[in-house]
Every structure is written in C-alpha cells, then in structure tokens.
HTML snippet that shows the backbone in 3Dmol.js (N, CA, C, O; Angstrom):
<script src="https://3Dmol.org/build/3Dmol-min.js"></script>
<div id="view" style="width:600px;height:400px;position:relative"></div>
<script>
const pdb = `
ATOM      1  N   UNK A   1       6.386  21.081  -0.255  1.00  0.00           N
ATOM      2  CA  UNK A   1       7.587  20.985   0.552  1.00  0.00           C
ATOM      3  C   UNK A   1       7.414  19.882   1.588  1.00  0.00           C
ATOM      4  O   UNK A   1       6.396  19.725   2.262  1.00  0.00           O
ATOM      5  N   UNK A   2       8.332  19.258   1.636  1.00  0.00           N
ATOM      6  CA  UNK A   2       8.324  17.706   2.377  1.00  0.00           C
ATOM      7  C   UNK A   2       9.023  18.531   4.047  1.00  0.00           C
ATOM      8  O   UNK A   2      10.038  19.219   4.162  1.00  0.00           O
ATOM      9  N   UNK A   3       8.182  18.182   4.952  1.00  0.00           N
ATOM     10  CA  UNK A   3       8.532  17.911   6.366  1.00  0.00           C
ATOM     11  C   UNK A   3       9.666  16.944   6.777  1.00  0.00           C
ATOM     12  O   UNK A   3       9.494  15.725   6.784  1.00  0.00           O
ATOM     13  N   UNK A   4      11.100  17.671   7.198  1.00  0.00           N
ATOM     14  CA  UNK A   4      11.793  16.567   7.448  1.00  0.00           C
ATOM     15  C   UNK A   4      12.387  17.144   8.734  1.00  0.00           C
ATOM     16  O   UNK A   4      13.003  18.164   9.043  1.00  0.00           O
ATOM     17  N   UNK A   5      11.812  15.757   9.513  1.00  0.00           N
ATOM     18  CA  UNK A   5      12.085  15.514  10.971  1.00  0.00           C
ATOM     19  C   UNK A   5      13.581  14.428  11.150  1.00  0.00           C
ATOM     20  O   UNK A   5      13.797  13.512  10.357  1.00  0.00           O
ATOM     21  N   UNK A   6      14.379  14.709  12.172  1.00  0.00           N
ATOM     22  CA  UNK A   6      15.756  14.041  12.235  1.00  0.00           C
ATOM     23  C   UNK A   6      15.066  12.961  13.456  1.00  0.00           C
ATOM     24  O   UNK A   6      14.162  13.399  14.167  1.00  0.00           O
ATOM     25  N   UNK A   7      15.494  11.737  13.607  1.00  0.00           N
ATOM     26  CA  UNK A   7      15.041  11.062  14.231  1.00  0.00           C
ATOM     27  C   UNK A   7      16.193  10.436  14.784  1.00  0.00           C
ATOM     28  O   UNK A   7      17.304  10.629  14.289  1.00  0.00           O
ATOM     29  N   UNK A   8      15.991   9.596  15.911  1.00  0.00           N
ATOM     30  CA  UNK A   8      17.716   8.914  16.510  1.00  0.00           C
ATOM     31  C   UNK A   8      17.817   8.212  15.016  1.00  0.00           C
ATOM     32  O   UNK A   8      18.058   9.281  14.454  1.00  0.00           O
ATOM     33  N   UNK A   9      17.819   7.707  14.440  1.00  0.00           N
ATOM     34  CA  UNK A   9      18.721   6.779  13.350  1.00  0.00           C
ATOM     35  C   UNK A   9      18.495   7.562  11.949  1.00  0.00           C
ATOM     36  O   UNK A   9      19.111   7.120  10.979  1.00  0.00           O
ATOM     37  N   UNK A  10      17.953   8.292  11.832  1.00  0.00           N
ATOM     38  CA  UNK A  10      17.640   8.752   9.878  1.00  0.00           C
ATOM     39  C   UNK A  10      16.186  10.003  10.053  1.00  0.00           C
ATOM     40  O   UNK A  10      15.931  10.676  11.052  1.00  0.00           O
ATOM     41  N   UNK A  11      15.501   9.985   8.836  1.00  0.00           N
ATOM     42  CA  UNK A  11      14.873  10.972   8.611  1.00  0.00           C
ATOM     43  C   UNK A  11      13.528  10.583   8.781  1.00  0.00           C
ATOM     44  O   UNK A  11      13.285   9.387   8.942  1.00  0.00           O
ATOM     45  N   UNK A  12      12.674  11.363   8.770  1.00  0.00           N
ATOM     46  CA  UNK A  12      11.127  11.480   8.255  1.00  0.00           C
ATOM     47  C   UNK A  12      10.615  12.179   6.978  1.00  0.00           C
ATOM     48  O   UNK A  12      10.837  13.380   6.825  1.00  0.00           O
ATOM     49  N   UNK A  13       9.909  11.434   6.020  1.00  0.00           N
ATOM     50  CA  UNK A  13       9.822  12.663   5.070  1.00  0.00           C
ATOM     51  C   UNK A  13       8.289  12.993   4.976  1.00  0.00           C
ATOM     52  O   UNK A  13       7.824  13.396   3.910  1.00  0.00           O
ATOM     53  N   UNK A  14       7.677  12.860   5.841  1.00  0.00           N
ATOM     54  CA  UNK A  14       6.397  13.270   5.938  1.00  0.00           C
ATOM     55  C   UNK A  14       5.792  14.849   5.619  1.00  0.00           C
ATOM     56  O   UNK A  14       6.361  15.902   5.905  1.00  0.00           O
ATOM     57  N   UNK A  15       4.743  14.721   5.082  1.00  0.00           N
ATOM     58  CA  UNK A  15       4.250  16.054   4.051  1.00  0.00           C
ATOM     59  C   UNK A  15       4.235  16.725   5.744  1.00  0.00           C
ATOM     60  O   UNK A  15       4.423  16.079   6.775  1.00  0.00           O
ATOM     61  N   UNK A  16       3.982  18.043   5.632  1.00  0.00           N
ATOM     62  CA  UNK A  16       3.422  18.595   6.546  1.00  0.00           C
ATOM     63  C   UNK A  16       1.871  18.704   7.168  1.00  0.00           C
ATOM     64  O   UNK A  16       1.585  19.271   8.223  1.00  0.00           O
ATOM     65  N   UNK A  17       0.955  18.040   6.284  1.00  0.00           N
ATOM     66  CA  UNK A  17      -0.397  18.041   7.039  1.00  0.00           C
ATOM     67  C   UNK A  17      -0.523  16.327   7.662  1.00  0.00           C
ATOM     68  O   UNK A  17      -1.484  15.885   8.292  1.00  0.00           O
ATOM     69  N   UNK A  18       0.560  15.664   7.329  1.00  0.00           N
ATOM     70  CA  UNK A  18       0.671  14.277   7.526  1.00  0.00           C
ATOM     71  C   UNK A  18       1.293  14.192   9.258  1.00  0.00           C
ATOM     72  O   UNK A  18       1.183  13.081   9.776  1.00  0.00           O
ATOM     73  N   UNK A  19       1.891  15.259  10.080  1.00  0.00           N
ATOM     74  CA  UNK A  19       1.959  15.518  11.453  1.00  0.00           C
ATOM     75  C   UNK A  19       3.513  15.020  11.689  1.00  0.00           C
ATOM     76  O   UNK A  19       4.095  14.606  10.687  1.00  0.00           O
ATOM     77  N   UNK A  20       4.035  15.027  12.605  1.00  0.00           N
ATOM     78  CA  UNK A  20       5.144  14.392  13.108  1.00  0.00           C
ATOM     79  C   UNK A  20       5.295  12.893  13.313  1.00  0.00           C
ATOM     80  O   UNK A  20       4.407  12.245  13.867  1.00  0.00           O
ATOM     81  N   UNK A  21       6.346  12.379  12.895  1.00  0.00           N
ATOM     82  CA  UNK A  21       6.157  11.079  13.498  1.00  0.00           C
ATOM     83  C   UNK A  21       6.017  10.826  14.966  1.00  0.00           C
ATOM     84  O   UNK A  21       6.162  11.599  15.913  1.00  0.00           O
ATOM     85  N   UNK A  22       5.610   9.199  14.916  1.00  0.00           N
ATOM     86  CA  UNK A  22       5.206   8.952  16.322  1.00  0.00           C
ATOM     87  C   UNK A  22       6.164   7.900  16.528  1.00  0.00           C
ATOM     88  O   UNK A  22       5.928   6.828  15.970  1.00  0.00           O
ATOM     89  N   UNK A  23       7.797   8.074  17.626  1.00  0.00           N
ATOM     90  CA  UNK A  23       8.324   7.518  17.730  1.00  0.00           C
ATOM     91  C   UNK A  23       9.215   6.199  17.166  1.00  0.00           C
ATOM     92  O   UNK A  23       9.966   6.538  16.252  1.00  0.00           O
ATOM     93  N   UNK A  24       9.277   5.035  17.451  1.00  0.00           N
ATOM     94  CA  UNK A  24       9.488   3.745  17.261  1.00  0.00           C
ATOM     95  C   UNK A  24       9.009   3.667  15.880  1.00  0.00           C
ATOM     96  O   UNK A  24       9.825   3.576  14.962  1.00  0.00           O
ATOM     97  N   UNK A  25       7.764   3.694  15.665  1.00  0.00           N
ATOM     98  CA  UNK A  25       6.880   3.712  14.464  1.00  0.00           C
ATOM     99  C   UNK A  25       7.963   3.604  13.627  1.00  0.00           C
ATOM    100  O   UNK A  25       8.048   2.583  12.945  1.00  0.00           O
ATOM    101  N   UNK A  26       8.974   4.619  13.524  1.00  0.00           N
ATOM    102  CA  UNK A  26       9.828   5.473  11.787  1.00  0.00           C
ATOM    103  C   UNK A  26      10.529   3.806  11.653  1.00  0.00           C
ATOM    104  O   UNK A  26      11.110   3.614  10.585  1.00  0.00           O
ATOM    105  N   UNK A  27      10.516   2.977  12.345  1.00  0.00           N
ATOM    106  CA  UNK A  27      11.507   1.590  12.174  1.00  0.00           C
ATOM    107  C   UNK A  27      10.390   1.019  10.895  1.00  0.00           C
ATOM    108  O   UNK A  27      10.857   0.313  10.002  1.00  0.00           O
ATOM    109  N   UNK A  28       9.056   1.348  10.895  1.00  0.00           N
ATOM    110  CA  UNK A  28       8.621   0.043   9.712  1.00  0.00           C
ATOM    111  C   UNK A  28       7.969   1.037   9.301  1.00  0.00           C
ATOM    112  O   UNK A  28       6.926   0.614   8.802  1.00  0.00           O
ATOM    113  N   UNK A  29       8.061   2.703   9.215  1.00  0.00           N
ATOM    114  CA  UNK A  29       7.623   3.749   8.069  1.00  0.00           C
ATOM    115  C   UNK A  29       7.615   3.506   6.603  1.00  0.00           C
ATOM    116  O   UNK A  29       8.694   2.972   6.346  1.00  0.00           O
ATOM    117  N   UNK A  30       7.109   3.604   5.822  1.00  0.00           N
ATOM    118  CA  UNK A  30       7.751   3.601   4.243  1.00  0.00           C
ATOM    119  C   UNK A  30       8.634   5.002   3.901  1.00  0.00           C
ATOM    120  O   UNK A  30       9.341   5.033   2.894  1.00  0.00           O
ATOM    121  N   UNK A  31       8.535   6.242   4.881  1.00  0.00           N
ATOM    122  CA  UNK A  31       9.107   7.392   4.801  1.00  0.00           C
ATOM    123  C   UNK A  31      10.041   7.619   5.427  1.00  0.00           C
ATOM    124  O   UNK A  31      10.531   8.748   5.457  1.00  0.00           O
ATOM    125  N   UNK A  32      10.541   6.576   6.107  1.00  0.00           N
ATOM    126  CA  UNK A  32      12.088   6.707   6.818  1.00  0.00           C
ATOM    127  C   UNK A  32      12.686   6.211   6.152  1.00  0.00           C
ATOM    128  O   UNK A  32      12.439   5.063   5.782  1.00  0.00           O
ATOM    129  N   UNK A  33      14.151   7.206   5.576  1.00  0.00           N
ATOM    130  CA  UNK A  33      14.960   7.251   5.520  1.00  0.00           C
ATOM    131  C   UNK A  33      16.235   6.990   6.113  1.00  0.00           C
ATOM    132  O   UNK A  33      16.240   7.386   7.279  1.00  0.00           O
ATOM    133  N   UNK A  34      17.334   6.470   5.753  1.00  0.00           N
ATOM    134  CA  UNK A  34      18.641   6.912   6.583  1.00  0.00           C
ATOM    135  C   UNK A  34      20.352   6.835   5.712  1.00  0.00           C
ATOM    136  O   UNK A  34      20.655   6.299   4.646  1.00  0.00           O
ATOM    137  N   UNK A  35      20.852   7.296   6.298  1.00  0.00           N
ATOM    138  CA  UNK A  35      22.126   7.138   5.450  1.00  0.00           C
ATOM    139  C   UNK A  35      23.472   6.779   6.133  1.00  0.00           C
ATOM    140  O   UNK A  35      23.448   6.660   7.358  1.00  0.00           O
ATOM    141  N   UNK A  36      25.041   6.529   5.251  1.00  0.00           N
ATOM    142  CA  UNK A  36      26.011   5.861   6.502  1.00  0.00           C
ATOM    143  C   UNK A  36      26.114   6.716   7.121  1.00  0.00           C
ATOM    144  O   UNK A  36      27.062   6.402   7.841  1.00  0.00           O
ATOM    145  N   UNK A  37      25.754   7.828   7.452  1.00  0.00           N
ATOM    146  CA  UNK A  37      26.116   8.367   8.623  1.00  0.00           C
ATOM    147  C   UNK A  37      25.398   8.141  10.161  1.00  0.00           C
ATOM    148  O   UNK A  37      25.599   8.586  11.290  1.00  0.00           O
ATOM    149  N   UNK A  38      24.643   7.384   9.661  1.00  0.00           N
ATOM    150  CA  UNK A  38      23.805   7.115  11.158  1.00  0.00           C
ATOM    151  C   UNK A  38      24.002   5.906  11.373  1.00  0.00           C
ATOM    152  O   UNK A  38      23.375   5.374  12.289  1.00  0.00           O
ATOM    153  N   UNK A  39      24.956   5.121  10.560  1.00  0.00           N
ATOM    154  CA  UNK A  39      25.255   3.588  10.843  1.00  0.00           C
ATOM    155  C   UNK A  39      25.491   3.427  12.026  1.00  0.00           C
ATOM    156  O   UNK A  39      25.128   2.333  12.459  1.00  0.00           O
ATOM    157  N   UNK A  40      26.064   4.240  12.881  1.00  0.00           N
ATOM    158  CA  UNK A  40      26.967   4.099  14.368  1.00  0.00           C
ATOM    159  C   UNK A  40      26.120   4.085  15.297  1.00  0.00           C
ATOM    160  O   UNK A  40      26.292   3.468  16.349  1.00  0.00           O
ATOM    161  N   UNK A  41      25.111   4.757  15.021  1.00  0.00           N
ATOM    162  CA  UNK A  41      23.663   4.958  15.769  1.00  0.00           C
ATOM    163  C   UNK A  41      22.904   3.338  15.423  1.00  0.00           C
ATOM    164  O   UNK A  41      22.841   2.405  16.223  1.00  0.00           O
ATOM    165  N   UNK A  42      22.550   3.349  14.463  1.00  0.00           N
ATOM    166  CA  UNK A  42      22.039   2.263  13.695  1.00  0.00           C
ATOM    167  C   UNK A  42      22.642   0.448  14.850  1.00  0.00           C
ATOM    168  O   UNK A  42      21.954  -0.402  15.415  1.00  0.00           O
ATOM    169  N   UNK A  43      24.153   0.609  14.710  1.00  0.00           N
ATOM    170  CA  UNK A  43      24.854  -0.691  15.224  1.00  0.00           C
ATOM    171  C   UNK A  43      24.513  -0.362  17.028  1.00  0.00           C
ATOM    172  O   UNK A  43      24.027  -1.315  17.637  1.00  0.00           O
ATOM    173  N   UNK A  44      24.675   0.480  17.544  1.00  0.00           N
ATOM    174  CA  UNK A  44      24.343   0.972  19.086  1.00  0.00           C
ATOM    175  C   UNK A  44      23.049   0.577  18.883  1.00  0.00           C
ATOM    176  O   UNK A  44      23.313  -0.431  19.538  1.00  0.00           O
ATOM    177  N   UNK A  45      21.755   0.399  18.559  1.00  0.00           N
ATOM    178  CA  UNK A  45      20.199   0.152  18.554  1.00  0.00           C
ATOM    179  C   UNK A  45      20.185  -1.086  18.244  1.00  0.00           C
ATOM    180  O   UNK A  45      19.212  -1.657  18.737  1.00  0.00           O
ATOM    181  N   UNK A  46      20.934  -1.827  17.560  1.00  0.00           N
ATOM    182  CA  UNK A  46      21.194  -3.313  17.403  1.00  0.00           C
ATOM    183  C   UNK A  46      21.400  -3.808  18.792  1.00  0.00           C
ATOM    184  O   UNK A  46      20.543  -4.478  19.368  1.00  0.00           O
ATOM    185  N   UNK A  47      22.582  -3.465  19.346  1.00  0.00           N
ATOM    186  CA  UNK A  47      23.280  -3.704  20.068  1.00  0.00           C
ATOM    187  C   UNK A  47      22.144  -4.296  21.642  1.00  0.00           C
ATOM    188  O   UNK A  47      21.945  -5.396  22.158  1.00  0.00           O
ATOM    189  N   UNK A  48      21.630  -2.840  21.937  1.00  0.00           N
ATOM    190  CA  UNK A  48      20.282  -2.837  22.858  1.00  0.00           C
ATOM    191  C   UNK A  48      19.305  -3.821  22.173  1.00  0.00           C
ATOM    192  O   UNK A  48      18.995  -4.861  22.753  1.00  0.00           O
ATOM    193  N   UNK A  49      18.853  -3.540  21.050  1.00  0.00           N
ATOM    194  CA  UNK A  49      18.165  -4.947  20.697  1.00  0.00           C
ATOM    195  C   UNK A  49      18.682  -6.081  20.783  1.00  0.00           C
ATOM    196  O   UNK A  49      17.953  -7.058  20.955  1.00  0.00           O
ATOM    197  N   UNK A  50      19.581  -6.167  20.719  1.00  0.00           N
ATOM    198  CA  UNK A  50      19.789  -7.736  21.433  1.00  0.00           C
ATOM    199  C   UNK A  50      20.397  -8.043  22.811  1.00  0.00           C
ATOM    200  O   UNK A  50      20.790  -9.141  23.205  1.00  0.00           O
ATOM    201  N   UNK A  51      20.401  -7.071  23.359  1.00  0.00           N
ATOM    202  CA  UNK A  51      20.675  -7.543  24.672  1.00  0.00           C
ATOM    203  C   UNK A  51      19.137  -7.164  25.728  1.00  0.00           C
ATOM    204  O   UNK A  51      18.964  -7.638  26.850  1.00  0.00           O
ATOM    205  N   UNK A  52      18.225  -6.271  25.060  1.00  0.00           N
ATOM    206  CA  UNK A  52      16.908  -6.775  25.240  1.00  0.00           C
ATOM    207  C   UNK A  52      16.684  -8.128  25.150  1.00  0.00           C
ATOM    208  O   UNK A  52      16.426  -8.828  26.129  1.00  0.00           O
ATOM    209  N   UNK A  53      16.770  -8.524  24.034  1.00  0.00           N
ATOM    210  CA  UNK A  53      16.180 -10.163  23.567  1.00  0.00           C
ATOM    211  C   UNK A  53      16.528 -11.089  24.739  1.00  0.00           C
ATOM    212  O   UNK A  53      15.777 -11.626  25.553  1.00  0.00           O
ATOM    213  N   UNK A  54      18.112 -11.146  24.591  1.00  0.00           N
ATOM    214  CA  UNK A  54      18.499 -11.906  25.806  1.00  0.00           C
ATOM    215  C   UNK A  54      18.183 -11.975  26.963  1.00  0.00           C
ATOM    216  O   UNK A  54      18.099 -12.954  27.704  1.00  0.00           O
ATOM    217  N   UNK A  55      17.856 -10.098  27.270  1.00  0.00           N
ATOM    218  CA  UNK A  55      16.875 -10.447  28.572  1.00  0.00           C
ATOM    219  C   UNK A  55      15.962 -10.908  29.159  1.00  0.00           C
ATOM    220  O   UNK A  55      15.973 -11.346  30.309  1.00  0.00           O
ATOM    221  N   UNK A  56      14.458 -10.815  27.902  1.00  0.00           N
ATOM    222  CA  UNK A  56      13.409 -11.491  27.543  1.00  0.00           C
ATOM    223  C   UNK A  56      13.588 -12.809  27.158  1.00  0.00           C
ATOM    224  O   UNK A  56      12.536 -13.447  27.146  1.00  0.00           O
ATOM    225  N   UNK A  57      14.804 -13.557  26.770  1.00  0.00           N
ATOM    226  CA  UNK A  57      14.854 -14.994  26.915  1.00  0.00           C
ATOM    227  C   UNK A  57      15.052 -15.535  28.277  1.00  0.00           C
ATOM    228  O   UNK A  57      14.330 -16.432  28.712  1.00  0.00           O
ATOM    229  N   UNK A  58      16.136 -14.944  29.044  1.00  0.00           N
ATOM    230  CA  UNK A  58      16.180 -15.283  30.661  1.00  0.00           C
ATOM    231  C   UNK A  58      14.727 -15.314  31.132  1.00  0.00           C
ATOM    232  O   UNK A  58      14.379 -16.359  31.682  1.00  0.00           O
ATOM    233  N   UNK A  59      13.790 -14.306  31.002  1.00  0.00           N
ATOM    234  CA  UNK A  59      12.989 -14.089  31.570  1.00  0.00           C
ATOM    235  C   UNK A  59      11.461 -14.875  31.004  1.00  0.00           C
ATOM    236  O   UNK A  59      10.384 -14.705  31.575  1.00  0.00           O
ATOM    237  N   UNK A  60      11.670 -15.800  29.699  1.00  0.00           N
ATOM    238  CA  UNK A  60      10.780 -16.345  29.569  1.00  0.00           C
ATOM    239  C   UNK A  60       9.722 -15.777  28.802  1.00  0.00           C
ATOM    240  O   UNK A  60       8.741 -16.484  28.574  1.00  0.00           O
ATOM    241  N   UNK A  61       9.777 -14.356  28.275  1.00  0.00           N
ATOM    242  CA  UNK A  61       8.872 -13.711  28.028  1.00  0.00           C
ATOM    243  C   UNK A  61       8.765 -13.326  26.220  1.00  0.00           C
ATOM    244  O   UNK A  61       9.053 -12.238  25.721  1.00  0.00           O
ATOM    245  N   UNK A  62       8.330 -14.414  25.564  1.00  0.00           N
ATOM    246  CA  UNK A  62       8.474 -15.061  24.013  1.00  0.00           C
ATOM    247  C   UNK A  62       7.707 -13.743  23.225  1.00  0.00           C
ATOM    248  O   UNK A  62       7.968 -13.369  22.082  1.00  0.00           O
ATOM    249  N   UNK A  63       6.812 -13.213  24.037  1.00  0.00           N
ATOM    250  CA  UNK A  63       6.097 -12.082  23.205  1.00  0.00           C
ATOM    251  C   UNK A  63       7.410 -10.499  23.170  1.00  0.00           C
ATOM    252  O   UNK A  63       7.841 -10.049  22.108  1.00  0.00           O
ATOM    253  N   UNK A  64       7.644 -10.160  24.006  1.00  0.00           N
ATOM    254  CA  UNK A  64       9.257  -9.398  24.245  1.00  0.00           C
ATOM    255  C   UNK A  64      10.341  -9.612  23.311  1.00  0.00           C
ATOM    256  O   UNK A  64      10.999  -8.821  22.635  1.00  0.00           O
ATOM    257  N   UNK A  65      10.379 -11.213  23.470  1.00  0.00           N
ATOM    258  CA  UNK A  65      11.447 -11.379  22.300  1.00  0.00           C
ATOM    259  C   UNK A  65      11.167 -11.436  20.753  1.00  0.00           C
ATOM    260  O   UNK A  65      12.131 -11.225  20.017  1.00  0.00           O
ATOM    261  N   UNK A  66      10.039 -11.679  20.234  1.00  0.00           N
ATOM    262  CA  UNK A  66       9.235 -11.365  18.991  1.00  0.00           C
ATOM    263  C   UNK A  66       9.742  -9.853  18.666  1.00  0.00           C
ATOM    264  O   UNK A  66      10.396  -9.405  17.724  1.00  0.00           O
ATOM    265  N   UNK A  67       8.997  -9.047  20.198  1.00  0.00           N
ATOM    266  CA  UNK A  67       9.381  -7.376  19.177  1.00  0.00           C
ATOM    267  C   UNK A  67      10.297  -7.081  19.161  1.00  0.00           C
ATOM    268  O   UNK A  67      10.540  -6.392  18.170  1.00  0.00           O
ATOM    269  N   UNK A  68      11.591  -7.320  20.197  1.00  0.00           N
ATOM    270  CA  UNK A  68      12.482  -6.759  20.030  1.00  0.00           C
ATOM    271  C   UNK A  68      13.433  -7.906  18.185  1.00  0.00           C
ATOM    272  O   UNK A  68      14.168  -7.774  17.207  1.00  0.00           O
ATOM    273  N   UNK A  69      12.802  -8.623  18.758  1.00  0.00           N
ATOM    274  CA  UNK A  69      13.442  -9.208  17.430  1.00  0.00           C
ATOM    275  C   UNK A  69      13.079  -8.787  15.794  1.00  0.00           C
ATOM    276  O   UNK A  69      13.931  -8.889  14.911  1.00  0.00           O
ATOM    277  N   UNK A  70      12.034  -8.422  15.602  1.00  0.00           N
ATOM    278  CA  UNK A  70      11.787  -7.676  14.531  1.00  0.00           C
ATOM    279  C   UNK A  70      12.561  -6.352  14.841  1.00  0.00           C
ATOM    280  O   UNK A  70      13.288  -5.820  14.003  1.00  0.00           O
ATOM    281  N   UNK A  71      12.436  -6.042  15.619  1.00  0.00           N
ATOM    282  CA  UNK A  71      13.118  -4.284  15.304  1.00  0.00           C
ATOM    283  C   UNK A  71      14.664  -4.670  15.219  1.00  0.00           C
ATOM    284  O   UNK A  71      15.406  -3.786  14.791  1.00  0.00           O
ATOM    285  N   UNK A  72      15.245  -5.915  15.585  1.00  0.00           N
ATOM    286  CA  UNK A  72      16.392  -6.013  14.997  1.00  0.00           C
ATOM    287  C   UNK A  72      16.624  -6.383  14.137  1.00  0.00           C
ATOM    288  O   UNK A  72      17.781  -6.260  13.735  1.00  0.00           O
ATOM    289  N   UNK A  73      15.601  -7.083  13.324  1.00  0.00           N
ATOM    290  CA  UNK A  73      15.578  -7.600  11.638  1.00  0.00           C
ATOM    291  C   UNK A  73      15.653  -6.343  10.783  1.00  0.00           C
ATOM    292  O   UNK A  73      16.264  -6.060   9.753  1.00  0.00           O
ATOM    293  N   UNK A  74      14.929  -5.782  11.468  1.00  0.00           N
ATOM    294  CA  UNK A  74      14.486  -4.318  10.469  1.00  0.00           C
ATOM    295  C   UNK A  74      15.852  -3.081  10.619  1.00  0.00           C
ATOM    296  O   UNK A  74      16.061  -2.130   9.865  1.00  0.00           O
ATOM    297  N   UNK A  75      16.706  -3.530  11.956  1.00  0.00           N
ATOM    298  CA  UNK A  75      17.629  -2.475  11.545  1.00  0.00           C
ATOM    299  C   UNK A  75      18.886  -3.535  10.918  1.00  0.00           C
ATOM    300  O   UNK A  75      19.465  -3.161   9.898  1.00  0.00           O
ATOM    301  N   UNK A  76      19.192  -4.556  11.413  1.00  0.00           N
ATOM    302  CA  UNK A  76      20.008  -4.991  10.037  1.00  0.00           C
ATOM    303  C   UNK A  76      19.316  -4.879   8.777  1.00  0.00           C
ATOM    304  O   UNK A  76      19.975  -4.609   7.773  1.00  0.00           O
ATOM    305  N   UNK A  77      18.402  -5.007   8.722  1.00  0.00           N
ATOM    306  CA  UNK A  77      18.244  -4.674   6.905  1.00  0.00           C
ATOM    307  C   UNK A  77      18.093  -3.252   6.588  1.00  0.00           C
ATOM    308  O   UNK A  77      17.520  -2.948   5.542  1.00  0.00           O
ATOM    309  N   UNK A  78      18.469  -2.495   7.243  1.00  0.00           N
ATOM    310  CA  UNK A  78      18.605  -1.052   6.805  1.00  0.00           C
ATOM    311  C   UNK A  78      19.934  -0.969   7.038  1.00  0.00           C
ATOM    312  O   UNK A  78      20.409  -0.348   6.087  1.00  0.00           O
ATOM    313  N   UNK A  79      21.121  -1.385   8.103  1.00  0.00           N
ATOM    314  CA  UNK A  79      22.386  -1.709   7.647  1.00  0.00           C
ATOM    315  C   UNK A  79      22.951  -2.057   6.384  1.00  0.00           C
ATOM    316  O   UNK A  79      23.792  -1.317   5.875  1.00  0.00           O
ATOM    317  N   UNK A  80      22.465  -3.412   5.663  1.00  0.00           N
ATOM    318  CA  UNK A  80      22.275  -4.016   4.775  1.00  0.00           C
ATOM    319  C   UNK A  80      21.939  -3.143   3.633  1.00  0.00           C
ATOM    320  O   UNK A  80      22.756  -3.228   2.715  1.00  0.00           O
ATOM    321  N   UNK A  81      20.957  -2.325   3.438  1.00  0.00           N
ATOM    322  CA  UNK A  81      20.715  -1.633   2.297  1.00  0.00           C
ATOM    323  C   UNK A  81      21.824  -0.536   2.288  1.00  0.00           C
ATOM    324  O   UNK A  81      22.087   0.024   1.224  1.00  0.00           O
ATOM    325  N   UNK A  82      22.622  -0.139   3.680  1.00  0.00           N
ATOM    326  CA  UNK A  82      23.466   0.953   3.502  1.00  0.00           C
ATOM    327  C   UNK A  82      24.829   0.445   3.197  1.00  0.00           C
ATOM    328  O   UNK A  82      25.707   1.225   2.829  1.00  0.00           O
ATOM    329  N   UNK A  83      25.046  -0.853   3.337  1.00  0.00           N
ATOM    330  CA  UNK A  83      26.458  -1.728   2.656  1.00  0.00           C
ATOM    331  C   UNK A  83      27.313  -1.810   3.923  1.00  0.00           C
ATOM    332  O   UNK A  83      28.539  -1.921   3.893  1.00  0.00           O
ATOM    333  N   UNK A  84      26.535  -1.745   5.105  1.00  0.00           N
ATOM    334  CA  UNK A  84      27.576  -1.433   6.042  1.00  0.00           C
ATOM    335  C   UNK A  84      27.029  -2.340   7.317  1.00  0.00           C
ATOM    336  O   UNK A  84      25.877  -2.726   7.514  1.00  0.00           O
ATOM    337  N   UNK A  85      28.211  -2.560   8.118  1.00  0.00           N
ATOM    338  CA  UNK A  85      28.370  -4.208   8.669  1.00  0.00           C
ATOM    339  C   UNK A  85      27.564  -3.938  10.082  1.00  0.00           C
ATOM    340  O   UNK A  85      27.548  -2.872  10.698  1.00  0.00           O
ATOM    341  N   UNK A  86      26.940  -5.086  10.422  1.00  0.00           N
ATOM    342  CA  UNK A  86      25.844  -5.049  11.574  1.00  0.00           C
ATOM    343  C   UNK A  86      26.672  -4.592  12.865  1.00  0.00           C
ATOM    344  O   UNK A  86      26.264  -3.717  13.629  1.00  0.00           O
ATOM    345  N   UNK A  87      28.006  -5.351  13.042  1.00  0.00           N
ATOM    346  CA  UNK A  87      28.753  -4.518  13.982  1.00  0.00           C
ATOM    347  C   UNK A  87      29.831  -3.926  13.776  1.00  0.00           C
ATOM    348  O   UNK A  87      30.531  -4.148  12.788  1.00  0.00           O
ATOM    349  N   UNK A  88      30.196  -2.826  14.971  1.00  0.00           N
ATOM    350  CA  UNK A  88      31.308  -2.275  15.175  1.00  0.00           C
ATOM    351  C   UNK A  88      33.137  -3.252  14.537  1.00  0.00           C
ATOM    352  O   UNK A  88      33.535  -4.296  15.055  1.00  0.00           O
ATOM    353  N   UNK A  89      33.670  -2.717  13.705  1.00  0.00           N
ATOM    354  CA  UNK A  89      34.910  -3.672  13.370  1.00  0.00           C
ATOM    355  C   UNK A  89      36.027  -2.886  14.764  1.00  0.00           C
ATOM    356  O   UNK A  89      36.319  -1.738  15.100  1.00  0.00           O
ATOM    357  N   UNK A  90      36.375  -4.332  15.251  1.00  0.00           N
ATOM    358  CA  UNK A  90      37.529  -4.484  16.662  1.00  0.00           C
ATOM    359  C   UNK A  90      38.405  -2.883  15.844  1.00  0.00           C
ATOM    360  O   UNK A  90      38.527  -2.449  14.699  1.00  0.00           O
ATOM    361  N   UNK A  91      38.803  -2.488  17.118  1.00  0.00           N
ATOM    362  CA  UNK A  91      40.397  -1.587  17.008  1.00  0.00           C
ATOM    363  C   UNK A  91      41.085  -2.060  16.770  1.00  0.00           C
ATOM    364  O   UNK A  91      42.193  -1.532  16.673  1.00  0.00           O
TER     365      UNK A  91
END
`;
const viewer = $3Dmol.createViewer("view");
viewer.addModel(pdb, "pdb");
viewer.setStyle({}, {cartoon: {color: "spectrum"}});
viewer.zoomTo();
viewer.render();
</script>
C-alpha cells in the first residue's frame, strides 16, 4: 500500500517505510504527482516564483535567482504536462 501525502500542489506516493516527504523537495521528486485540479495552486507558485526572481534581480543576488528559477521551470513543466496554461486567463 502506497503512502499518499497531499502536498500544496499534488501528491506523494511514497511507500510507507520511505517516511514523509520533506517539503520543497516534492518539486524535483520522481513520486510527485499532480493533476488539473491543482493547476490554480500550481499558476499562484509560479506567480511567487517570479516575483521572487525579480526581487533577487533588484537585489543582485544571481544565486536566488538560479533557484527560484528552476522551481519555476519545473512548475511550468508540470503545467505543461497537465495541458494547462502557465497563467490565469483575464475575466
């Protein structure tokens, strides 16, 4: 029986002697999961990722903008695998 933990964006499917995940980590897991229903979540974590980045560009700080920039590569391409658009479409 597979351990499944709900995480802010999707799942964990970690065995049970394999422990809980450890945060952030589930972004480059091979056992996270997610589906469109967490897209909305998914585009909101974009969103902070890049207005992190921007902050860390004001601020000069190139190692900041590296991570936050992978963790925004990695959630558009889990957008991407779910067919569904990096942002929010206008009202």
């Amino acid at each position: 029986m597979l351990h499944k933990t709900e995480l802010e964006l999707g799942r964990c499917l970690r065995l049970p002697q394999e422990g809980p995940c450890e945060c952030d980590l589930y972004l480059t897991c091979a056992k996270f999961v997610t589906t469109p229903q967490y897209a909305p979540r998914l585009r909101e974590r974009l969103c902070v990722e890049r207005q992190l980045i921007s902050d860390a560009e004001t601020c000069g700080w190139d190692r900041e903008i590296e991570r936050h920039q992978r963790v925004a590569d990695r959630i558009t391409s889990l957008l991407d695998d779910l067919g569904e658009p990096h942002d929010e479409a206008p009202a």
